[in-house]
C-alpha positions in Angstrom: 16.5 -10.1 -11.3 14.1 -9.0 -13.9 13.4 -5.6 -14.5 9.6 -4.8 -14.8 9.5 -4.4 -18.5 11.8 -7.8 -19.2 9.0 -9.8 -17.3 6.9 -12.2 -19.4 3.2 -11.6 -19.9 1.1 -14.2 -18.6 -1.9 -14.2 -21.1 -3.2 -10.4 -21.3 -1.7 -7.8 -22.7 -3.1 -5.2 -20.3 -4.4 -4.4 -16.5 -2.7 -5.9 -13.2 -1.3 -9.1 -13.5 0.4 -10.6 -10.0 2.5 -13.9 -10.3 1.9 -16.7 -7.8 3.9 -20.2 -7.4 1.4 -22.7 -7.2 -2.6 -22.7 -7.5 -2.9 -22.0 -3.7 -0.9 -19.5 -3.7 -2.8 -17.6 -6.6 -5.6 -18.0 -5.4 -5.0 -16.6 -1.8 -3.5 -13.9 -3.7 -6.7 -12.9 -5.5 -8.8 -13.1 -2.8 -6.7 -10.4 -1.1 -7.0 -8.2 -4.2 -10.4 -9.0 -4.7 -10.3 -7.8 -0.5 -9.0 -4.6 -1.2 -11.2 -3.9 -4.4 -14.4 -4.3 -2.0 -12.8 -1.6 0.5 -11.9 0.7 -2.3 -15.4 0.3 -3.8 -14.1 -1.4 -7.3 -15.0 -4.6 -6.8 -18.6 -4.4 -9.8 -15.9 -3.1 -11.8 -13.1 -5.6 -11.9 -12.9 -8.4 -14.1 -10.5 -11.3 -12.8 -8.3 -14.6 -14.9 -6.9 -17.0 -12.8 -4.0 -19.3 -13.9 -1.8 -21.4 -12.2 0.9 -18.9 -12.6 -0.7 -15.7 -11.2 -4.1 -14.1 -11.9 -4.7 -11.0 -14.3 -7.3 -8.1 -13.6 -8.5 -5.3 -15.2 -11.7 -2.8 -15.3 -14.5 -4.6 -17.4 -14.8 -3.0 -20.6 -18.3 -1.1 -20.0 -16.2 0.3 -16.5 -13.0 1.4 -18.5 -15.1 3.4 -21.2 -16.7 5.3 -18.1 -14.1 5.6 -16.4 -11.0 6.3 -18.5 -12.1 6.0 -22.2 -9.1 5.8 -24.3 -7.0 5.1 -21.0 -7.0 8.8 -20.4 -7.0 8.5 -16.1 -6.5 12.2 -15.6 -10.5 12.3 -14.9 -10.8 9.2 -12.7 -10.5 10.9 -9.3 -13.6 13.2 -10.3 -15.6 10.2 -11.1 -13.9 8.1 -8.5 -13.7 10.4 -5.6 -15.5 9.5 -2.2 -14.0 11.7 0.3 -13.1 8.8 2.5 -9.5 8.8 3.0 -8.9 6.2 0.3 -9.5 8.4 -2.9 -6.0 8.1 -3.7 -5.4 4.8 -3.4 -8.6 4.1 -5.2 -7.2 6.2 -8.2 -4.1 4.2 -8.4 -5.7 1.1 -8.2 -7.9 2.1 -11.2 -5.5 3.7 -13.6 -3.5 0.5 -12.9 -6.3 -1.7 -13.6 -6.7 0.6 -17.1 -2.9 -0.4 -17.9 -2.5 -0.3 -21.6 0.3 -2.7 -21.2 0.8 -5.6 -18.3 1.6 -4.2 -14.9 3.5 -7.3 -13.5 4.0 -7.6 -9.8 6.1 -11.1 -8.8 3.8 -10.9 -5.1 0.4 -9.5 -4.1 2.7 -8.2 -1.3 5.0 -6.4 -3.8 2.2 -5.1 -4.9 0.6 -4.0 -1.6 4.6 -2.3 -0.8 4.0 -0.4 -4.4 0.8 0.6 -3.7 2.1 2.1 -0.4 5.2 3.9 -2.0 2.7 5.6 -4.8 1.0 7.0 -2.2 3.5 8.1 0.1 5.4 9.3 -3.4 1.8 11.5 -3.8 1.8 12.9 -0.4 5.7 13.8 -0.4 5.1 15.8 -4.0 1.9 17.4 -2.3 4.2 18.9 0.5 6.9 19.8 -1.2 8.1 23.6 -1.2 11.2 24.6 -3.3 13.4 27.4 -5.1 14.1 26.6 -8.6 17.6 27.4 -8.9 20.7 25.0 -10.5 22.8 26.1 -7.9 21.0 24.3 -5.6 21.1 24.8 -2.1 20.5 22.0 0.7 20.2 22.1 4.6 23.7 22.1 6.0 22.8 20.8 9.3 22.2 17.0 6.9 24.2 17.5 3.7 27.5 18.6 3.0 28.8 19.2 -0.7 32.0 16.5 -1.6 35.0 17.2 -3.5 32.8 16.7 -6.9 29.9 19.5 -5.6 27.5 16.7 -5.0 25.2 16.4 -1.8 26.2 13.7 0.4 24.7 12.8 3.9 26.3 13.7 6.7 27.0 10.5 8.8 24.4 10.0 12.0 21.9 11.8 10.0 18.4 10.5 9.2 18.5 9.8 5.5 14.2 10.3 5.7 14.4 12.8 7.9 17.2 14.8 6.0 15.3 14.2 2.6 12.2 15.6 4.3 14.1 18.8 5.5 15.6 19.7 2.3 12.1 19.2 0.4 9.5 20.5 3.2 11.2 23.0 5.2 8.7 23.9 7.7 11.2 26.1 9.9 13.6 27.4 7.3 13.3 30.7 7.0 13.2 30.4 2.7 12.5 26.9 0.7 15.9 25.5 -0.5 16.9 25.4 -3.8 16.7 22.7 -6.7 16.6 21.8 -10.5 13.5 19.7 -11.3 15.3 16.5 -12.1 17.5 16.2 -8.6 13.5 17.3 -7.1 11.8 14.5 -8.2 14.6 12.4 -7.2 14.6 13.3 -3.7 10.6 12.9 -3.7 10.4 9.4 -4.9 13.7 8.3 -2.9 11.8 9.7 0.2 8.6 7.1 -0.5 11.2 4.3 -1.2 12.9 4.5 2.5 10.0 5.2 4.0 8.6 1.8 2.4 12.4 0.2 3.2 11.8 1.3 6.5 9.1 -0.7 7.0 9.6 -3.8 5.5 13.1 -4.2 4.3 15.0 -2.3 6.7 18.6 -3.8 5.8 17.7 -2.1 1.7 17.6 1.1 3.9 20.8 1.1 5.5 22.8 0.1 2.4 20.8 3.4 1.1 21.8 5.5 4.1 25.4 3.9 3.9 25.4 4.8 -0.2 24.6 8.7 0.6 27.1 9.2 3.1 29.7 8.1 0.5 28.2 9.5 -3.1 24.5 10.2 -3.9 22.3 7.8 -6.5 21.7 10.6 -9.2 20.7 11.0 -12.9 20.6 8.1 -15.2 22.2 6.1 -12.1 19.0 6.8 -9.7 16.7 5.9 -13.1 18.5 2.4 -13.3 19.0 1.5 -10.2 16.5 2.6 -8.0 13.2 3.1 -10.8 11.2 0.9 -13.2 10.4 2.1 -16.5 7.2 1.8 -18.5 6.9 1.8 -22.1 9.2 2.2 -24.7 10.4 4.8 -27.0 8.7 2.5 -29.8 5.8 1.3 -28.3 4.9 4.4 -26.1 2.6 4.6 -23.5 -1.1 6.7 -24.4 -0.7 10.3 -23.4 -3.2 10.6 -20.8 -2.8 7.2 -18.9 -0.9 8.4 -15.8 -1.1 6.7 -12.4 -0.2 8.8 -9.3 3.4 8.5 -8.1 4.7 8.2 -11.9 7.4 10.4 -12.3 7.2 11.9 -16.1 9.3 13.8 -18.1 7.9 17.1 -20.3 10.5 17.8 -23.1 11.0 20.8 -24.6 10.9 20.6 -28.2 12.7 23.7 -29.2 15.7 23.3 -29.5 17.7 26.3 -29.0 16.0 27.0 -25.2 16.3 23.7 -24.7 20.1 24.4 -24.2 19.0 26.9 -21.5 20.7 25.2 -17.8 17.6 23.7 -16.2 15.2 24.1 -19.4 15.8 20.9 -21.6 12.4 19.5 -20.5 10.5 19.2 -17.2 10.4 16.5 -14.3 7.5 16.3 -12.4 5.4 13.6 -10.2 2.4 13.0 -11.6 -0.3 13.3 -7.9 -3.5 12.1 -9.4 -6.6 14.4 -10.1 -5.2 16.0 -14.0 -2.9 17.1 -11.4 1.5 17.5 -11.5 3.2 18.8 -8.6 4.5 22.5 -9.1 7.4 22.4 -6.6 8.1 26.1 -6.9 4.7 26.8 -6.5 3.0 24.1 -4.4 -0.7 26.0 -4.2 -0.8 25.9 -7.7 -0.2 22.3 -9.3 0.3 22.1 -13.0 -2.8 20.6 -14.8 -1.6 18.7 -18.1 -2.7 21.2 -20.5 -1.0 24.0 -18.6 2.6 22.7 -18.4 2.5 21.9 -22.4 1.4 25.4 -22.9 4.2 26.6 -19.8 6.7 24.7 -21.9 5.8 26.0 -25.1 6.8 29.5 -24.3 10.0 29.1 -23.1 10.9 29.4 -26.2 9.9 32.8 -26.1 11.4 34.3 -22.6 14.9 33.6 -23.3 17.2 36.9 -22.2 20.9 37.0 -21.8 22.3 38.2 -18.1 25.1 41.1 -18.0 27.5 38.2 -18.1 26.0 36.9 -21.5 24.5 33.7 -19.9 20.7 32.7 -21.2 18.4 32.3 -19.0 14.6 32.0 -19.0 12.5 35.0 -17.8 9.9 33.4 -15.5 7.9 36.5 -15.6 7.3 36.7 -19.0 6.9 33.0 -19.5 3.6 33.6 -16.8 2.4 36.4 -19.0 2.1 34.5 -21.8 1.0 31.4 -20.5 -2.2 33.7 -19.2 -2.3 35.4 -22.5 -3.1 31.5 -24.3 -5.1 30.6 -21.8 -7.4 33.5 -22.3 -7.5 32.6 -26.1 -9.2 29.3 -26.8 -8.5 29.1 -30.4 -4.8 30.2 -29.3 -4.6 27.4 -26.3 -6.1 24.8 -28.9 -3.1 25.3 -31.7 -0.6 25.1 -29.2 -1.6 22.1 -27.2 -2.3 20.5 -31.2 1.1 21.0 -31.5 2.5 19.9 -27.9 0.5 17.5 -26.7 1.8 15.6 -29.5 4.4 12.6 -28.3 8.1 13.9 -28.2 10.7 13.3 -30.7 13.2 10.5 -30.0 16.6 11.8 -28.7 18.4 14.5 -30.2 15.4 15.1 -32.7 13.7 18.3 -33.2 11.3 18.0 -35.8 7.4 17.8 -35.6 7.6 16.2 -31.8 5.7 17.7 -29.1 6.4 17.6 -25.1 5.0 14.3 -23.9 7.3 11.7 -23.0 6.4 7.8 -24.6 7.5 6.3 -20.7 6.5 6.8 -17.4 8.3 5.9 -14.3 8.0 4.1 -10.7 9.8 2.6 -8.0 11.9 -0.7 -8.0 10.6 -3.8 -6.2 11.5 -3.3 -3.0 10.3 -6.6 -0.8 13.6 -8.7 0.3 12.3 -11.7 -2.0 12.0 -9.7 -5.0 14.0 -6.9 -4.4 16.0 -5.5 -7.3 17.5 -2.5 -6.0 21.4 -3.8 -6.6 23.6 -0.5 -4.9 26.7 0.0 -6.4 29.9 0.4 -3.6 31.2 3.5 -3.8 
């Protein structure tokens, strides 16, 4: 199975393009996109290609200069918004449609099945309530720590409903406790059941099998259960972002970057100029204040009694207001982070943003690419 990035491009080199087998096919395809665009209120906007292949589509050129000139998309839900219940699916529809590169879907039901996991990837991150702590904590009644210290499900639980527990504790007397990078992995595995519960309900009990024997984690959970877009030599513009893409934040200085739980920042990207703040959940990061949140780690680093570093939280907050108070200060820092990230193991003139973005496998039975390891 092809992974989203190693499938061909079928004329364009940008916007949505869904594959069909034969003429009808296509065509029945575009019609239901062209369907959805009318609900969503796109439609004037849209330009279509139909081939016997598949179709392409993508904002018309006059639409994609109003609407996200230089495919920044952080704006689109201001100019999007209807307050209808639809606003987010509207914005990921767009931003999709702004694609700098081709956004390939094998069905117009894959894509329908992404569409769905976006948003329920959007509304997880909106509810999620946590502790930032490495020694992470998790809701003993689902999870139970193995001989290794990793969290596995406890058999006859609820793999949605224990993933939902340990991110949105609605009775727990305090939030539990992650590191950003297990966070986000919990948030978008939570929208891919709940989308394998629906329509591929075998994918989710090979997922609930896999967690009560070892969980899918790090670069595992990136190639097994995630697409990734972009490369490190063809990056992706800073400012396109579609809702439900996970994205990284590095930190380009390298000596608190070897702080635990400070080598860069994972967070889910929930539309609006808007990240989740886990830690913080009334008070989402825009993009411009997590570059200037992770510029001054570099300056809050303290050693505990013990002699461990560790990042003072406080004083990171203090100057974070200090530069935001300072327009000429907040203007020299973001020059110099919002500037794309070094590749691995560089620290030289780099800034925080990442040259990728992530999403969610294909998912549908027919196109499915999820392949679990047994464990």
């Amino acid at each position: 199975m092809m992974r989203a990035s190693d499938r061909p491009d079928p004329g364009s080199t940008s916007g949505l393009h869904i594959q069909g087998d034969t003429p009808h096919g296509t065509g029945r395809a575009l019609g239901c996109l062209r369907a959805r665009l009318r609900t969503l209120d796109l439609d004037d906007d849209v330009e279509t290609a139909q081939g016997g292949a598949g179709f392409s589509a993508r904002l018309r050129p006059e639409a994609a200069q109003a609407l996200a000139p230089d495919f920044d998309t952080t704006c689109l839900h201001a100019r999007l918004c209807h307050g209808d219940g639809l606003d987010i699916e509207r914005e990921i529809v767009a931003a999709l449609l702004r694609a700098p590169i081709p956004m390939v879907f094998p069905s117009i039901e894959e894509f329908d099945a992404q569409l769905r996991i976006r948003v329920d990837t959007v509304t997880a991150a909106r509810a999620t309530a946590l502790e930032f702590d490495c020694h992470e904590r998790r809701p003993d009644e689902c999870w139970r720590r193995d001989d290794d210290g990793r969290f596995v499900l406890r058999p006859g639980c609820s793999l949605i409903e224990a993933l939902r527990r340990a991110t949105q504790p609605v009775d727990a007397p305090r939030p539990y406790a992650f590191g950003c990078y297990r966070a986000t992995e919990y948030v978008m595995l939570l929208a891919i059941a709940t989308e394998a519960a629906r329509s591929h309900p075998e994918l989710l009990e090979r997922l609930q099998r896999r967690y009560e024997r070892r969980p899918i984690q790090s670069r595992e959970f990136h190639d097994t259960l995630l697409h990734e877009h972009g490369t490190s030599e063809v990056p992706l513009p800073p400012r396109w972002l579609v809702p439900g893409d996970r994205v990284w934040f590095r930190n380009p200085h390298e000596a608190s970057s070897d702080v635990e739980g400070y080598e860069g920042s994972w967070v889910i990207y929930k539309g609006g100029g808007r990240f989740g703040n886990f830690w913080q959940r009334g008070r989402p990061y825009t993009l411009d204040r997590k570059c200037i949140e992770v510029f001054h780690w570099r300056h809050a680093v303290v050693r505990d009694p013990d002699g461990h570093a560790r990042i003072d939280e406080d004083e990171v907050e203090r100057r974070v207001a200090a530069t935001l108070a300072d327009p000429d200060e907040t203007a020299a820092v973001l020059e110099r982070m919002q500037r794309l990230r070094d590749l691995r193991g560089v620290y030289a003139e780099g800034g925080c943003i990442d040259r990728t973005r992530e999403s969610a496998g294909w998912i549908l039975p027919e196109h499915c690419d999820i392949a679990l390891a047994e464990v």
